[in-house]
C-alpha positions in Angstrom: 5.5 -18.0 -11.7 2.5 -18.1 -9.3 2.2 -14.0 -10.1 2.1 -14.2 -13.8 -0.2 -16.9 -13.7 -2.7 -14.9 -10.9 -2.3 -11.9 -13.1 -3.1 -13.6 -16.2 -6.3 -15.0 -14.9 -7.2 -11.9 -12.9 -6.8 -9.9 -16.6 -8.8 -12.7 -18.4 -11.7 -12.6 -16.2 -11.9 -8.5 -16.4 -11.6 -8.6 -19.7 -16.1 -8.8 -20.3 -16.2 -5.4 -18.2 -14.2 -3.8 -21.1 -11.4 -2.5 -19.1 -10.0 0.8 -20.1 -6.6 0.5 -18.4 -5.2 -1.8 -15.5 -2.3 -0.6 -13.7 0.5 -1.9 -11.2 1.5 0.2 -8.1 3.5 -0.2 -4.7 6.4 -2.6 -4.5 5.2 -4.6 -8.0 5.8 -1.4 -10.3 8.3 0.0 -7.9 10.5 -3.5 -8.5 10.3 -4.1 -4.6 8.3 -7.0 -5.4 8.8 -10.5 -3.0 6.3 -13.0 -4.5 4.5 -14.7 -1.7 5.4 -11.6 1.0 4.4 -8.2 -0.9 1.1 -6.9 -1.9 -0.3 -7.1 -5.7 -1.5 -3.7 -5.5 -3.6 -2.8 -9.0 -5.8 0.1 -10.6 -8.2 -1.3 -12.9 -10.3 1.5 -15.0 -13.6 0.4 -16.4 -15.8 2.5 -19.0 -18.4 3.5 -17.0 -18.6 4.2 -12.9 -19.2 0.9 -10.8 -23.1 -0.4 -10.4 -24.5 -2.9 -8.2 -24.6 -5.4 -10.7 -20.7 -4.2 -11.4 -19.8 -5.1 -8.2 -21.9 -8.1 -8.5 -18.8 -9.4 -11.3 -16.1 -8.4 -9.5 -17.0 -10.0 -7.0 -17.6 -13.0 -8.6 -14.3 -12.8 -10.3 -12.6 -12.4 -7.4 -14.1 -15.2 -5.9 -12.9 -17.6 -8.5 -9.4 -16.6 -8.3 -9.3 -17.9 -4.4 -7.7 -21.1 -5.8 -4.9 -19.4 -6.5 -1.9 -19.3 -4.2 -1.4 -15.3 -3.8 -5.2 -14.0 -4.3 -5.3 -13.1 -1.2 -2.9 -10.6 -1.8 -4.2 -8.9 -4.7 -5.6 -5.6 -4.1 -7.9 -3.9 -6.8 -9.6 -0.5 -6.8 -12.2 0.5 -10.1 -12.0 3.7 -11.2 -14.0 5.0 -14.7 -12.3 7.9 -16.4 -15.4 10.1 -15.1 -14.5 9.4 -11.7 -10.4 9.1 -12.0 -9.4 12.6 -11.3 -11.3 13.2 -8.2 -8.8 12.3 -5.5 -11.7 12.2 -2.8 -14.0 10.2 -5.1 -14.2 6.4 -2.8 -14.0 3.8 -5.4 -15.1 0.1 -5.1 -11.5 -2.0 -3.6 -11.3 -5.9 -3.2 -9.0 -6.0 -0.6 -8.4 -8.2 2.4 -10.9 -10.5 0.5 -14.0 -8.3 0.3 -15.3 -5.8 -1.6 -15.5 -2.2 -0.3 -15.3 1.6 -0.8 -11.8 3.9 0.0 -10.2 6.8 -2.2 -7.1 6.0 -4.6 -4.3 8.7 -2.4 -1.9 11.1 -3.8 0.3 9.1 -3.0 -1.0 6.2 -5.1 -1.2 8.4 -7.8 2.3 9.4 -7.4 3.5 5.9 -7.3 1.2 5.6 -10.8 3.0 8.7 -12.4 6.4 7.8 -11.6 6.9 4.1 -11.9 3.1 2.4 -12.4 3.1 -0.4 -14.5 0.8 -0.8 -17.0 -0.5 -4.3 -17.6 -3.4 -3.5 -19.9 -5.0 -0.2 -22.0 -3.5 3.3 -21.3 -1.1 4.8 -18.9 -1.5 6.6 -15.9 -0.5 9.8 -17.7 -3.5 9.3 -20.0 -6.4 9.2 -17.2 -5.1 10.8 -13.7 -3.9 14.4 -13.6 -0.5 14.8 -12.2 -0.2 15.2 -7.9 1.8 18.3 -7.2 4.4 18.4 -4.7 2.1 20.4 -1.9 -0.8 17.8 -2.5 1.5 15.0 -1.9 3.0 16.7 1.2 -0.5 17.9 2.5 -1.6 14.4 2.3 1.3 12.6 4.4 1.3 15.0 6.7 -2.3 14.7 7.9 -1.7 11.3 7.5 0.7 10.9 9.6 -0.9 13.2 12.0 -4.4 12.2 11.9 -3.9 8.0 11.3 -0.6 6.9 12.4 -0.4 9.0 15.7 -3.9 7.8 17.3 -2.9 4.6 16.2 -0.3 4.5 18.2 -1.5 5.0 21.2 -3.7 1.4 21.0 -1.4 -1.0 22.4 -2.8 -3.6 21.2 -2.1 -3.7 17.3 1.5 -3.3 18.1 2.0 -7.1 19.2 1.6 -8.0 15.5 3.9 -7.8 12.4 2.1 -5.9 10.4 1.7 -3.3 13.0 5.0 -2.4 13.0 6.5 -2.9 10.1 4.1 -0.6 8.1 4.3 1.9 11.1 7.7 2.2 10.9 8.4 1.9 7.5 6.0 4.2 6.4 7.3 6.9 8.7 10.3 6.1 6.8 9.0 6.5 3.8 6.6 9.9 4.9 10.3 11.5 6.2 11.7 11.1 3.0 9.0 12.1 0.7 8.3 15.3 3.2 12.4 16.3 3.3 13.7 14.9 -0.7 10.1 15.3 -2.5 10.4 11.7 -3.7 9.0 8.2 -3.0 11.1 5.5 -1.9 10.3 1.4 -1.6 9.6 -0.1 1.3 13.2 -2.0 1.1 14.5 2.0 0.8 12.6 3.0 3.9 14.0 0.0 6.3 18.0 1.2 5.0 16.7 4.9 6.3 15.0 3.9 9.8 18.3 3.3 11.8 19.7 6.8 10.9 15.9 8.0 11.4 17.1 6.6 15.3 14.4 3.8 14.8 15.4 1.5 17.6 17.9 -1.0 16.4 16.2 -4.3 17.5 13.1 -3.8 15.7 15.0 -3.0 12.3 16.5 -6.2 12.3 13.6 -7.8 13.0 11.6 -6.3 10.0 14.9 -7.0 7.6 14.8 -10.5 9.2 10.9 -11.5 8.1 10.8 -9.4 5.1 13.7 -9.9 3.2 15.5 -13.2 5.1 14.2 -16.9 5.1 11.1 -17.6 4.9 8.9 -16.1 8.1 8.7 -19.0 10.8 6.1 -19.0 13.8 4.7 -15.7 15.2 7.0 -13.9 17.8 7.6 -15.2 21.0 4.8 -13.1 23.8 8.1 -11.5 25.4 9.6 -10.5 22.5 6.4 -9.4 20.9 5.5 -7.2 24.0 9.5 -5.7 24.1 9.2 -5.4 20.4 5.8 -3.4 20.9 7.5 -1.3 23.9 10.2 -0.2 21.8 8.1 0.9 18.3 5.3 2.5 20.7 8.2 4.6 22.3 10.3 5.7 19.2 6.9 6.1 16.7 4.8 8.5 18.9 7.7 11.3 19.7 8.8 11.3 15.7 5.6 11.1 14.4 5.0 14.5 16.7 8.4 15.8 15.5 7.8 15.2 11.6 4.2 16.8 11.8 5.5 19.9 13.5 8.4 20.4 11.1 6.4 20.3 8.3 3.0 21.3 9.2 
């Protein structure tokens, strides 16, 4: 399979930097995994804290995996064991084909407690402290309130896919976590958004391009701006009712 393979040469090429654990998260340890749609989402741990020349090799090794089909998919942040347990530490990501600085969430570390699969070294449980339920609920709370609701309000975004479908689904998924104290896939969130009162139309059109045939061309302009209408309209109010419920 294109993922094995990608994985397997992604593991190989770490190996020199003496990796201390590498770990799966999001829909490939949560078995919502769709090869050629989802994310490869990994946690690599290396001995020592990232230096220039560090990012120097990954870099490089990143760059010789392009070849492959999915690599542009595959998300990596480096932690060291020094450095794991602070959750507002900003580790070195390759993501969205560059190389770049961003903390590993509570949520992420949630995801790597409760389902992360471990594809090299020690588990999660070995390196990260555990995220208690208030950090978790802190942390998609002000998320919600402090990314997703601004975001709204720029129009613009909301003409493309990915807009929308990780708008609505994570709301989904925030509701959820915020009322049952658990995480839930992305596959979970879309069955929750029509009793959420997510506008019916757009639903289908995420179950359609996520998890029917193979997505076709890009949305037709009227569509796209009715379909941007619609999420704008439904998001901004719930997003305002979630945050005030459980702020």
């Amino acid at each position: 399979m294109p993922t094995d393979a990608l994985l397997d040469r992604f593991l190989t090429g770490l190996l020199p930097l003496g990796p201390v654990a590498v770990w799966a998260h999001g829909s490939l340890g949560g078995g919502d995994y769709q090869e050629g749609r989802s994310d490869l989402d990994l946690i690599a741990v290396l001995p020592r804290p990232a230096t220039a020349r560090t990012a120097w090799r990954l870099g490089l090794l990143h760059a010789r995996l392009r070849a492959e089909p999915l690599a542009g998919l595959l998300h990596c942040s480096y932690l060291s064991p020094d450095t794991a347990a602070d959750p507002d530490q900003r580790h070195l990501t390759w993501a969205h084909r560059q190389l770049f600085k961003r903390t590993v969430t509570p949520v992420t570390r949630r995801e790597l407690h409760s389902f992360g699969r471990v594809l090299h070294g020690k588990s999660p449980r070995e390196l990260l402290p555990p995220v208690t339920d208030g950090e978790l609920a802190g942390f998609v709370v002000r998320e919600q309130r402090d990314y997703w609701r601004p975001t709204v309000r720029r129009a613009e975004l909301w003409r493309q896919d990915v807009w929308v479908d990780l708008g609505l689904l994570t709301f989904a998924r925030a509701t959820v976590t915020l009322r049952e104290g658990r995480l839930i896939t992305k596959r979970q969130a879309l069955a929750e958004l029509p009793a959420l009162g997510a506008p019916g139309e757009v639903v289908e059109d995420i179950t359609r391009r996520r998890y029917g045939k193979p997505a076709g061309p890009t949305a037709a302009a009227e569509w796209s701006a009715r379909r941007a209408e619609l999420t704008r309209s439904y998001l901004g109010p719930a997003i305002d009712t979630l945050v005030a419920s459980y702020s």
